[in-house]
C-alpha positions as a Python dict, from the first residue, in 0.01 Angstrom:
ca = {
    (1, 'X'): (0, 0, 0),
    (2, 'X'): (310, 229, 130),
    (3, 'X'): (451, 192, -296),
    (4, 'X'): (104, 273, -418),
    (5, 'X'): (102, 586, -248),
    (6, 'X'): (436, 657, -336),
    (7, 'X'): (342, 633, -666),
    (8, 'X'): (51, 837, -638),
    (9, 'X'): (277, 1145, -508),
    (10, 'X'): (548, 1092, -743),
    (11, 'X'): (288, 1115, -1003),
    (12, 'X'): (119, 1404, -894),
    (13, 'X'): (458, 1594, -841),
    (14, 'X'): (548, 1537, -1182),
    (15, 'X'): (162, 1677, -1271),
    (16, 'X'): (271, 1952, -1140),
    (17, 'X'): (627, 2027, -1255),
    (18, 'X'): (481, 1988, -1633),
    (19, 'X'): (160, 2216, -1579),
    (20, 'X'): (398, 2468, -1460),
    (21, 'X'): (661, 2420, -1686),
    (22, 'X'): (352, 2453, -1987),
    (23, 'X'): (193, 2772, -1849),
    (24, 'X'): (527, 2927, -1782),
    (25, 'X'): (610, 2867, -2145),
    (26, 'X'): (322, 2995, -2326),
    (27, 'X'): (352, 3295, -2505),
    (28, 'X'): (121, 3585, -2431),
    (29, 'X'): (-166, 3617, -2648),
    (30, 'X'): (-156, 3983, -2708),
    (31, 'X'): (201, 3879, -2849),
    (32, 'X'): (80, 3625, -3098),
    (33, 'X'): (-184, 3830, -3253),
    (34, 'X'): (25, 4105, -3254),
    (35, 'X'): (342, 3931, -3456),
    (36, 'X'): (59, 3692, -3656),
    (37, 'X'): (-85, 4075, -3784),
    (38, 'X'): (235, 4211, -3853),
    (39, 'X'): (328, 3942, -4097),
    (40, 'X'): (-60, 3898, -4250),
    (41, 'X'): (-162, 4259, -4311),
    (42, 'X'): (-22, 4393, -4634),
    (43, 'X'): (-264, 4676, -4728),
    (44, 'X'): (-266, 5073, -4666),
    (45, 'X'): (-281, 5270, -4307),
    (46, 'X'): (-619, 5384, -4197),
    (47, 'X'): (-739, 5484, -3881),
    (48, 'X'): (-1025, 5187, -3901),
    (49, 'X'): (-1326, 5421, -3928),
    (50, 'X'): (-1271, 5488, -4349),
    (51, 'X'): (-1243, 5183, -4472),
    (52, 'X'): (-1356, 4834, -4317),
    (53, 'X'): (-1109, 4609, -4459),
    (54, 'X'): (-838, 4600, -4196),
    (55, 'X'): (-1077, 4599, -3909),
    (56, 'X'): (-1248, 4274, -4030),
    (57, 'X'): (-951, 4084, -4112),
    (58, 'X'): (-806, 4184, -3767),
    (59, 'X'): (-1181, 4053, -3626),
    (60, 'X'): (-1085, 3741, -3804),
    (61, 'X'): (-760, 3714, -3594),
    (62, 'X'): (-879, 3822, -3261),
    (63, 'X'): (-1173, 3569, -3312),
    (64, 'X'): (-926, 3269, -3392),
    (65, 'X'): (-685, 3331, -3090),
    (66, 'X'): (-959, 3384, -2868),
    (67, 'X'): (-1114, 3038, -2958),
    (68, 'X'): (-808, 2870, -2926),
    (69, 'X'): (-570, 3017, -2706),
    (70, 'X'): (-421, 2723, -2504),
    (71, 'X'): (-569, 2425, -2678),
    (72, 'X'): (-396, 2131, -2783),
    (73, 'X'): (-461, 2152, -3136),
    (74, 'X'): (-146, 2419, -3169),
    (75, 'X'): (162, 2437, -3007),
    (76, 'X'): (154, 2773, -2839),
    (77, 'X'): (520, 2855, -2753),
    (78, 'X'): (605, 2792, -3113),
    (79, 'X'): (499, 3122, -3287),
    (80, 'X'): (678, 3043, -3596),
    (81, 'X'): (438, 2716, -3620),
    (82, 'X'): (115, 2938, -3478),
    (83, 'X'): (204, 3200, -3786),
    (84, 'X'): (154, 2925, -4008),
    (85, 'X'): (-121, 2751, -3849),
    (86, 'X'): (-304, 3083, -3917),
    (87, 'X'): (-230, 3168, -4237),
    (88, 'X'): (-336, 2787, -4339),
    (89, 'X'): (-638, 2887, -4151),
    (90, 'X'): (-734, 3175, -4300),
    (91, 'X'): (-657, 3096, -4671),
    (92, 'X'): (-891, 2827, -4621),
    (93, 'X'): (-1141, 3058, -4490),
    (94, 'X'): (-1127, 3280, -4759),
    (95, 'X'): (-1104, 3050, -5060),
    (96, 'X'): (-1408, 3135, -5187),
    (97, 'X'): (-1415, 3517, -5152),
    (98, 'X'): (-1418, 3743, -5386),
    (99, 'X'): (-1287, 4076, -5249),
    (100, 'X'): (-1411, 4410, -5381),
    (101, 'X'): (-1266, 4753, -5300),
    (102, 'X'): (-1352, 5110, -5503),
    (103, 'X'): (-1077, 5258, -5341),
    (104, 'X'): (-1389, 5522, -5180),
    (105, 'X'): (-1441, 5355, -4884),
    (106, 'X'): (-1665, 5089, -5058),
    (107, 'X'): (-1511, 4754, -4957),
    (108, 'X'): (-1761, 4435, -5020),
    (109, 'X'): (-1774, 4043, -5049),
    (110, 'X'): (-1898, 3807, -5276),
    (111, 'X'): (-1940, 3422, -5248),
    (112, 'X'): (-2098, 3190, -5441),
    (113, 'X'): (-2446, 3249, -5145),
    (114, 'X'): (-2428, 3561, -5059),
    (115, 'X'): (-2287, 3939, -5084),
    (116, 'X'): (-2200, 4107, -4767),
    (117, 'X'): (-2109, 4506, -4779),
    (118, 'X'): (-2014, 4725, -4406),
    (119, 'X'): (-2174, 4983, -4246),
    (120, 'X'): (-2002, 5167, -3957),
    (121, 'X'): (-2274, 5240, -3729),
    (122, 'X'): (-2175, 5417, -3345),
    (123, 'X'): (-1847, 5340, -3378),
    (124, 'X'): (-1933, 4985, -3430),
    (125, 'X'): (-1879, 4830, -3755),
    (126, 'X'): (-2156, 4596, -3898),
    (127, 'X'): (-2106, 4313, -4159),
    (128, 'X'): (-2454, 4293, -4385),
    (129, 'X'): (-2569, 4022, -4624),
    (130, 'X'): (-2750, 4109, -4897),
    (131, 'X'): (-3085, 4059, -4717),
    (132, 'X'): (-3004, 4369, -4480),
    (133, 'X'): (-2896, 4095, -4203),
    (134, 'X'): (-2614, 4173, -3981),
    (135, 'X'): (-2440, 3868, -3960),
    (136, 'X'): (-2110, 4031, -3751),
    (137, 'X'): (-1980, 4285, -3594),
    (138, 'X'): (-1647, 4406, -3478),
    (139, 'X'): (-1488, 4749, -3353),
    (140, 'X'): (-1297, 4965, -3621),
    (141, 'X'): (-921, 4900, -3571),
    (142, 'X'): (-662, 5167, -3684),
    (143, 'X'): (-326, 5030, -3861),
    (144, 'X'): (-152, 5342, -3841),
    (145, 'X'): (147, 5443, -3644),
    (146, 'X'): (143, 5543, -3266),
    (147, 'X'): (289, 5894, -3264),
    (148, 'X'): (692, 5968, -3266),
    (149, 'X'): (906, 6239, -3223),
    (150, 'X'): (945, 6273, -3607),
    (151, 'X'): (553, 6241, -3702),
    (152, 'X'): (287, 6455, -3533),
    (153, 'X'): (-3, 6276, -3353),
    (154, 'X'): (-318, 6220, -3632),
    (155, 'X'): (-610, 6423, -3485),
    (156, 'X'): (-905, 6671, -3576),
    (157, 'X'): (-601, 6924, -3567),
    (158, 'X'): (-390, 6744, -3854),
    (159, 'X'): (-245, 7005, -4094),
    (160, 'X'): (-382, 6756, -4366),
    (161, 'X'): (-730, 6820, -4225),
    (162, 'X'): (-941, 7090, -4319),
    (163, 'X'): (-1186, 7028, -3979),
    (164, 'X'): (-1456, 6933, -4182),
    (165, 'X'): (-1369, 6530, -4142),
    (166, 'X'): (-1159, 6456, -3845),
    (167, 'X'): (-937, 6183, -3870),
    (168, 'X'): (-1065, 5961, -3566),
    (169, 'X'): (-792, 5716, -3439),
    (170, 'X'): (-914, 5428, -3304),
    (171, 'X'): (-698, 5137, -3138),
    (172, 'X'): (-401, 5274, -3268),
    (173, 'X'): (-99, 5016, -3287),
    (174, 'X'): (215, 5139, -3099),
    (175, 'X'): (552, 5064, -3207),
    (176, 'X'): (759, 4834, -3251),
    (177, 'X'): (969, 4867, -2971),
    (178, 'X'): (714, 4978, -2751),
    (179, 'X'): (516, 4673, -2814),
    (180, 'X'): (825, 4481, -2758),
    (181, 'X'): (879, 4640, -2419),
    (182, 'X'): (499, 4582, -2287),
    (183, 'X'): (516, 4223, -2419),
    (184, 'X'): (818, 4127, -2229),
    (185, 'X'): (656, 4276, -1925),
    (186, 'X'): (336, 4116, -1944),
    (187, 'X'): (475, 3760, -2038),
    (188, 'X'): (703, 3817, -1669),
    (189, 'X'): (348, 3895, -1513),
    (190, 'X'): (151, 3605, -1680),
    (191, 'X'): (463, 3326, -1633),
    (192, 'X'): (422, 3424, -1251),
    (193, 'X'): (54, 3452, -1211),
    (194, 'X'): (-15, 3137, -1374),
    (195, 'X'): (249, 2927, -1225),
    (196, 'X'): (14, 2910, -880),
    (197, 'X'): (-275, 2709, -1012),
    (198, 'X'): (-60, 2412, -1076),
    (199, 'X'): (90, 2465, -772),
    (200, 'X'): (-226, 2460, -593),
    (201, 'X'): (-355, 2144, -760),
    (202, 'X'): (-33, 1949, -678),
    (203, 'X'): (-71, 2083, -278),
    (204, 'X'): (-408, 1953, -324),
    (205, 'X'): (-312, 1596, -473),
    (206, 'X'): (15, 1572, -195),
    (207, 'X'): (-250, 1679, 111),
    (208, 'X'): (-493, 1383, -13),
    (209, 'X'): (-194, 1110, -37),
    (210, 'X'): (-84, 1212, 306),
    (211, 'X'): (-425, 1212, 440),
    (212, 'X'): (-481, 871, 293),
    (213, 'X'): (-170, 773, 446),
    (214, 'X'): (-268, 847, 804),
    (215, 'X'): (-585, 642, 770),
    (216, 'X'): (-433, 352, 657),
    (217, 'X'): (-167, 406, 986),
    (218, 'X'): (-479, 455, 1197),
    (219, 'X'): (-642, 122, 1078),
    (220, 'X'): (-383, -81, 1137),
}
């Protein structure tokens, strides 16, 4: 009985050495989406309340990380494999779209069902079929450049503005380095705040072996 238990603790030891090891190990998600974007986004900066096309595809990112941050299906400390694993994804996605911009703020969809054009309504930008159904929606997201000492912040106030239609910057990226700076930071914060859960769960497994133990002592 004394090697069964044994076992038991040695086994939920090593449980909790590799859950730790895992979450410490994982890369932040803000990180992923953030290099995964970088690579997959080829068009023109906008501040994502002109022109829809940036915001959706980035809606089509954030949605994929979000429903499968963690899982098993992709190996998430690997980013060079998760940039692949996305792009596989969303070629796929889009292999039967039929992309339409006329370069006026006009950007639409056509598949072989339906035809889907975007309306930005309170800040909120709607995806519409060709029945007048919304069948998403997702917030505008800018893909222009956080201000810098050698390019003046883009505002109501912009020299290239006459007043009349202020340039609205919404979710603006920040730099590289700046990005690089947070990430590092909140990867240090994650790594430690997840490590205690798998602590916790092996204090719980090593308090029930030893509690099992005494019983057995008690018995005999």
């Amino acid at each position: 009985m004394r090697k069964i238990i044994t076992a038991i603790a040695i086994t939920a030891l090593s449980l909790n050495m590799s859950l730790t090891a895992h979450a410490a190990d994982m890369l932040d998600k803000d990180y992923i989406e953030a290099e995964i974007w970088e690579e997959m986004w080829l068009g023109k900066g906008d501040n994502g309340t002109d022109y829809p096309e940036a915001s959706f595809k980035h809606h089509l990112l954030d949605k994929w990380i979000d429903n499968n941050y963690g899982s098993e299906e992709y190996d998430w400390t690997n980013l060079g494999g998760l940039k692949y694993e996305y792009r596989d994804y969303y070629e796929d996605y889009i292999e039967d779209w039929d992309f339409d911009d006329d370069e006026n703020g006009r950007w639409t969809i056509s598949t072989d069902e339906h035809h889907y054009h975007f309306q930005l309504v309170d800040n909120i930008w709607s995806m519409i079929d060709e029945n007048g159904d919304t069948v998403d929606t997702f917030p505008p997201f800018s893909t222009l450049e956080a201000e810098t000492e050698d390019a003046p912040a883009i505002n109501g106030n912009s020299p290239n503005n006459d007043g009349n239609n202020p340039n609205v910057v919404v979710g603006i990226v920040p730099s590289k380095e700046a990005t690089t700076e947070a990430v590092t930071e909140e990867v240090k914060a994650e790594s430690s705040g997840s490590s205690a859960l798998p602590l916790v769960i092996g204090g719980v497994a090593i308090a029930g072996v030893g509690a099992a133990f005494l019983f057995l002592r008690k018995r005999k």
